[in-house]
LOFI-669703 format. One line per 4 residues: number of its first residue (from 1); for each residue x, y, z of C-alpha. Coordinates in Angstrom, 3 decimals, always signed. Layout:
N
NUM	X:Y:Z | ...
//
This chain:
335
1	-26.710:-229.006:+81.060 | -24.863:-228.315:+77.936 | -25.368:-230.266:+74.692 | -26.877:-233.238:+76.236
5	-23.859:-233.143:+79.356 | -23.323:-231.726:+82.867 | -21.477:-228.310:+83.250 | -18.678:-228.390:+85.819
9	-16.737:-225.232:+86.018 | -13.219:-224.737:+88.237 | -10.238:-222.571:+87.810 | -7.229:-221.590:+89.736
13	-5.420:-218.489:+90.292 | -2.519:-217.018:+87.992 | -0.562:-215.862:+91.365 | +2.462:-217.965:+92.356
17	+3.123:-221.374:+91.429 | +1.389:-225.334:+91.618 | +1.936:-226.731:+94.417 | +2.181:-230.678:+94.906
21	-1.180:-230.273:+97.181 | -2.963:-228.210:+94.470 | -2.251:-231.396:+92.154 | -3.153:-234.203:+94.360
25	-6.306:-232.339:+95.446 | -7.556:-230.901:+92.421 | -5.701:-230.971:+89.135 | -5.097:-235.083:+88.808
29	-8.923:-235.742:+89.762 | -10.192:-233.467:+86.932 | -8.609:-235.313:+84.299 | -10.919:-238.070:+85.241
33	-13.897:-236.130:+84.397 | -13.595:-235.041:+80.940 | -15.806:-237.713:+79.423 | -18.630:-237.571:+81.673
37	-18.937:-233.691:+81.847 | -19.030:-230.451:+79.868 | -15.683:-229.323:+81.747 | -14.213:-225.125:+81.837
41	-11.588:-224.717:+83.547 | -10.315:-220.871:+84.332 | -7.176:-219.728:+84.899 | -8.327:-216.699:+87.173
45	-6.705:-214.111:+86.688 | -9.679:-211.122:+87.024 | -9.688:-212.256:+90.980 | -5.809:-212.211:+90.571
49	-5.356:-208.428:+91.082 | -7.591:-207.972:+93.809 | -3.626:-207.917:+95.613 | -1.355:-205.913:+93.486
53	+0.455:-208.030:+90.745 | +3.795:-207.024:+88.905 | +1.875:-207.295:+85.325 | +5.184:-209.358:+83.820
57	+4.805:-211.656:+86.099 | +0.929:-212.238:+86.362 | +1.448:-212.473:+82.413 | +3.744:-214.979:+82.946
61	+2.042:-217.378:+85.353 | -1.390:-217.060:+83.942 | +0.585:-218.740:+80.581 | +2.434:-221.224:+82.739
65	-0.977:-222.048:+84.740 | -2.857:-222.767:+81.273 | +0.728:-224.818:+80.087 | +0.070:-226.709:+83.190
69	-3.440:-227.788:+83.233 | -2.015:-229.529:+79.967 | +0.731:-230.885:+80.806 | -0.962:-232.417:+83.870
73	-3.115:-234.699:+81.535 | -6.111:-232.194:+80.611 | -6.967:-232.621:+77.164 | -7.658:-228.905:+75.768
77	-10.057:-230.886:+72.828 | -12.454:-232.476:+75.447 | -12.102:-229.489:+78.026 | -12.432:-225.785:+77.706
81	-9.395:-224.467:+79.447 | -9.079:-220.509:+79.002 | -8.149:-217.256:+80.710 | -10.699:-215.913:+82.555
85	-9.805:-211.532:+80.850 | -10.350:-213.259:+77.803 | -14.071:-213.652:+78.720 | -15.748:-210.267:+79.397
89	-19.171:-211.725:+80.424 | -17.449:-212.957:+83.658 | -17.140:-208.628:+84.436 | -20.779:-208.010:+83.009
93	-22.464:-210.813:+84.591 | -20.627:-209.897:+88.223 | -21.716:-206.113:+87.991 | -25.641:-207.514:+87.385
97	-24.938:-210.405:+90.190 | -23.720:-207.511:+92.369 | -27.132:-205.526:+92.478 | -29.118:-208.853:+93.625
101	-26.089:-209.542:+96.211 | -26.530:-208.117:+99.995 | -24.413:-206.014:+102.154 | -24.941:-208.334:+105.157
105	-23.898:-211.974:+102.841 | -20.488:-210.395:+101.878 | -19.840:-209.160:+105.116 | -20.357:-212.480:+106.388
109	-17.938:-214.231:+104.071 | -14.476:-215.092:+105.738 | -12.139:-215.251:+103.493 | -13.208:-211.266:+102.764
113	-11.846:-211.268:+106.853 | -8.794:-213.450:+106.065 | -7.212:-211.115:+103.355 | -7.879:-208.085:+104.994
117	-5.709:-208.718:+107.525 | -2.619:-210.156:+104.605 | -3.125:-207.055:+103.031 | -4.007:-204.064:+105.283
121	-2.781:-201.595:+103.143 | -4.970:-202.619:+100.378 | -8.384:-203.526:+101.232 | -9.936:-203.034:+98.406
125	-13.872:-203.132:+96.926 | -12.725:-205.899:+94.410 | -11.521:-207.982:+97.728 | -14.957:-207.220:+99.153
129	-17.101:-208.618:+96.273 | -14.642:-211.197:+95.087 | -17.558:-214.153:+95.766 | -19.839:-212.366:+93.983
133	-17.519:-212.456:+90.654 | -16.488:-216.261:+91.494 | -20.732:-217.038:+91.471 | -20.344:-214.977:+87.741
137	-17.495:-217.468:+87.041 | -19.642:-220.319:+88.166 | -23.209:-219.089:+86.493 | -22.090:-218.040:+83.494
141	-21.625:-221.929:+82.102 | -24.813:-223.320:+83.869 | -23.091:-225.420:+85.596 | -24.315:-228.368:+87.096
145	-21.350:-229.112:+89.920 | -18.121:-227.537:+91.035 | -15.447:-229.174:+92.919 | -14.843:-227.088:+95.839
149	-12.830:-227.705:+98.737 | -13.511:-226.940:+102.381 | -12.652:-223.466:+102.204 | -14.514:-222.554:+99.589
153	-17.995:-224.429:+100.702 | -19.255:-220.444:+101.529 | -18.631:-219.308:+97.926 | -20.648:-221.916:+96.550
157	-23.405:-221.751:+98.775 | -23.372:-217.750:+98.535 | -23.455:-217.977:+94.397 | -26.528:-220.535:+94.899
161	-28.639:-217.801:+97.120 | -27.720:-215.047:+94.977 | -28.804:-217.898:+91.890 | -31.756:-218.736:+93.589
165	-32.977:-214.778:+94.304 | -32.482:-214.075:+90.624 | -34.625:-216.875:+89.326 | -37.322:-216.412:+92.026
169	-37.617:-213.148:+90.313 | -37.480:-213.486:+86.746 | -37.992:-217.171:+86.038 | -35.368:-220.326:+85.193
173	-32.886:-218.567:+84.319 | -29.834:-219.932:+86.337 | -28.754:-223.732:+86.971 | -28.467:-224.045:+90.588
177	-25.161:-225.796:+91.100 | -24.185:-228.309:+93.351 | -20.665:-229.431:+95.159 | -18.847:-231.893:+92.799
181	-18.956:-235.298:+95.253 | -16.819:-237.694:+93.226 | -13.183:-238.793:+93.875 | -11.421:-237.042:+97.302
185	-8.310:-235.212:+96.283 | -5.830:-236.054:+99.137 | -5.737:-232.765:+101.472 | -1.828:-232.121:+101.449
189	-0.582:-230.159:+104.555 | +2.554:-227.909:+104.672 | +5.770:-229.369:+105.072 | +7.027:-227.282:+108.208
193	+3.614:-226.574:+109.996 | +1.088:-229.732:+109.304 | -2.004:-228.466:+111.024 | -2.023:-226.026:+108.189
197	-3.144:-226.878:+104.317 | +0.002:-226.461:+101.790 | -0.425:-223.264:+100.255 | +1.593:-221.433:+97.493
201	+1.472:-218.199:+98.774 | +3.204:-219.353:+101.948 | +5.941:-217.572:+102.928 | +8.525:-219.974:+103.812
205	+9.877:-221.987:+101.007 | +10.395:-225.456:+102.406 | +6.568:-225.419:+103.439 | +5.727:-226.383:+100.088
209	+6.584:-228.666:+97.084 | +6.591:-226.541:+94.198 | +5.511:-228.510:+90.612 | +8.389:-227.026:+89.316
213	+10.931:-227.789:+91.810 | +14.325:-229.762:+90.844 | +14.277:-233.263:+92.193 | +17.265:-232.097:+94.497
217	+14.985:-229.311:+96.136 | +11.829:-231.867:+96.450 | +14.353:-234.118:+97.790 | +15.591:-231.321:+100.157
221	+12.574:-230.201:+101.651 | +11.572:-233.760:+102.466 | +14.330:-234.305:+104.738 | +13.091:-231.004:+106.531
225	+9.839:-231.932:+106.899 | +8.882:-231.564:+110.679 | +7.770:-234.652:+112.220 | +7.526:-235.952:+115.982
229	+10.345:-237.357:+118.670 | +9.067:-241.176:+118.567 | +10.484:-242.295:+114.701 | +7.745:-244.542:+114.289
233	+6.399:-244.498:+111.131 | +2.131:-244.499:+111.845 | -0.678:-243.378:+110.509 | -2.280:-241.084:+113.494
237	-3.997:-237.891:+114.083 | -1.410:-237.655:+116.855 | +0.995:-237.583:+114.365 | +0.239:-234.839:+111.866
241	+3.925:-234.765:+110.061 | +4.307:-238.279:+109.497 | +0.130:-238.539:+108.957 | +0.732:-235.664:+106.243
245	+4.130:-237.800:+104.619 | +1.888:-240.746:+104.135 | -0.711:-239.464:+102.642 | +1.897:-238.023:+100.362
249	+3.749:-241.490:+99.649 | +0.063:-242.824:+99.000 | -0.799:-240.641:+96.640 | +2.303:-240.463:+94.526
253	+2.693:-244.108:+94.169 | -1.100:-245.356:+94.661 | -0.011:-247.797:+98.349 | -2.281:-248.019:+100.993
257	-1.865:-246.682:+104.146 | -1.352:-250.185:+105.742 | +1.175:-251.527:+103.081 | +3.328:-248.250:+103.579
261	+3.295:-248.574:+107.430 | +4.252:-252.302:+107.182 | +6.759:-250.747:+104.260 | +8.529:-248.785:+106.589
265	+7.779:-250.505:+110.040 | +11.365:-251.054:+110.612 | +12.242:-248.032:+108.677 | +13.271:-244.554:+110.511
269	+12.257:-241.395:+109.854 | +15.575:-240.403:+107.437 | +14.604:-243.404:+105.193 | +11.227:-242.455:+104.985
273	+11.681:-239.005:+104.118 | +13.929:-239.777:+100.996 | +11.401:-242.603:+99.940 | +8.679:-239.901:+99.810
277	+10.861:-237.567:+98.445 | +11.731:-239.932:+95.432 | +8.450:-240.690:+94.754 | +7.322:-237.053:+94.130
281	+10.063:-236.725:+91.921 | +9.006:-239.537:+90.079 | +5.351:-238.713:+90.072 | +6.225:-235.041:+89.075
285	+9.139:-235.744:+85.925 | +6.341:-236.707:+83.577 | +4.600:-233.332:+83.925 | +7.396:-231.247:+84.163
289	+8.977:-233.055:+81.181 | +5.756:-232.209:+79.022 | +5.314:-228.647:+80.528 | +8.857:-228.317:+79.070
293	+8.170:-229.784:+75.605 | +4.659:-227.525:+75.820 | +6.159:-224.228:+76.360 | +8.854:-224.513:+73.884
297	+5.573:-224.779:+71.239 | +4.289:-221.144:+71.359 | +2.156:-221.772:+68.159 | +0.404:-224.499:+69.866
301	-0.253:-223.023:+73.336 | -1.713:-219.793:+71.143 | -4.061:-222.047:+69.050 | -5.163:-223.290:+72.236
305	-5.626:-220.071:+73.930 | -7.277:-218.518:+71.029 | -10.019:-221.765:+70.698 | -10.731:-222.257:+74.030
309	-11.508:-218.385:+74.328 | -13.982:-218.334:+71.709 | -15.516:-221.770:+72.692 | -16.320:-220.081:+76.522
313	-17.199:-217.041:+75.252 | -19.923:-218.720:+73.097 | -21.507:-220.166:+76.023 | -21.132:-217.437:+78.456
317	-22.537:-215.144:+76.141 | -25.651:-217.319:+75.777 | -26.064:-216.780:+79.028 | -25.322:-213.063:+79.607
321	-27.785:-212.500:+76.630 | -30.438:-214.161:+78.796 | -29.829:-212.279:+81.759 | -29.611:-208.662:+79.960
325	-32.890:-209.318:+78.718 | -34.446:-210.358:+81.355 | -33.227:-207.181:+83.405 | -34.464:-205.105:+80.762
329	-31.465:-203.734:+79.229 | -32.184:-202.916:+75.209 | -31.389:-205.470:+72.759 | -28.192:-204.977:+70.637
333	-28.705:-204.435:+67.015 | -26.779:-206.242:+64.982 | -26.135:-205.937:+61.012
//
């Protein structure tokens, strides 16, 4: 709790770029929650480099994340939207969180498993104790509920063990947090292989809708979605492609599954893909018109970096301070 609200703390990584399922499943929810919590939202960039970054570029996108979070509708007044380097208590509170965190519960953790095998050639100690840093992320602000989705249900429940050891020990010093259960983001699946969640880091291009993409590219890659033999436009889990389009074509224009398949009931699959594909570029111009107008206004993006910085670091540092007493490490003194 934090003057008189909820905490709710999220962030997304500074490596490649929005996709259309990161914004119907995260981003357009949290602009719904700005007035009912205490909101931070991270652009994560310290967990960026467990893989190796090109530093331009990781520069780059960490900027273009933040520009983005805005441009989608977040209101950098009402929510604290910041880069997570720009906070050091997120290191110092993940190198105390570390020494109360066991061998066995990172070894157990799956996405530790997952990116091993991307990157063989760089398994790294950062890769090993990434949830460790992510409960930092999550402790520092007290916070009350995080939105996670299903793949990261075994961070959250990790950072509330290692939450709960530290306060059996040394008192309330930690909120426990709990999942955020509000609105359902609509789980987008990849364009070429739908059993699989659309991801930005996947490696074939027409897999995903980019937030960025030209409406002739989103229009493209709709046509190449992969779908079934039968051209019958039906909600089924028999049907993951055109299951996968619908969702898409609800979410982007706000139909319900029944009105779209009477929609298109008489409608083949070519027709359907262009409809969707039209209504993602329409659903997407706003933002990308604003992320435009945004990064053109390098004062204002650098105000906003600079207040949101200090505003997190004033509350994480509350709570470090708590934590480096209670460990016993000397008070600072300060003139």
């Amino acid at each position: 709790m934090l003057d008189g609200k909820k905490s709710l703390f999220s962030g997304m990584q500074a490596t490649g770029t929005l996709t259309l399922g990161n914004y119907l499943g995260a981003l357009k929810n949290w602009v719904d929650l700005e007035d009912e919590y205490e909101c931070f939202y991270c652009v994560v960039d310290l967990h960026s480099i467990t893989v190796r970054q090109n530093p331009a570029e990781l520069r780059k996108r960490a900027r273009d994340l933040l520009t983005l979070y805005i441009a989608a509708g977040l209101n950098p007044e009402k929510n604290c939207i910041y880069y997570q380097s720009h906070v050091s208590a997120h290191s110092e509170l993940a190198w105390i969180l570390n020494c109360f965190t066991y061998m066995g519960e990172l070894n157990r953790m799956t996405q530790f498993k997952d990116k091993s095998k991307k990157h063989a050639d760089n398994i790294n100690a950062g890769l090993f104790t990434y949830p460790v840093l992510m409960a930092a992320d999550i402790l520092l602000f007290q916070s009350d509920v995080v939105p996670v989705g299903s793949d990261q249900k075994q961070h959250l429940e990790i950072t509330r063990d290692i939450a709960e050891r530290f306060n059996s020990i040394y008192g309330d010093v930690f909120t426990i947090p709990e999942p955020y259960i509000g609105k359902v983001g609509a789980r987008i699946m990849s364009l070429q292989e739908p059993s699989k969640k659309m991801s930005k880091s996947d490696e074939n291009p027409n897999a995903s809708i980019y937030l960025m993409d030209d409406p002739d590219t989103i229009i493209r890659k709709f046509k190449r979605a992969v779908t079934d033999s039968d051209n019958e436009i039906r909600y089924s889990e028999e049907k993951p492609g055109i299951r996968n389009l619908i969702d898409i074509y609800s979410s982007a224009t706000g139909k319900t599954i029944p009105e779209i398949e009477k929609e298109f009931a008489s409608s083949g699959y070519g027709d359907f893909k262009l409809a969707v594909g039209e209504a993602v570029v329409s659903l997407l111009k706003p933002i990308q018109d604003k992320f435009a107008e945004l990064s053109k206004d390098k004062a204002y993006i650098n105000s906003i970096i600079k207040n949101n910085a200090d505003k997190a670091n004033y509350y994480a540092n509350k709570t470090l301070r708590k934590v480096q007493k209670k460990v016993g490490f000397p008070e600072r003194i300060r003139s």
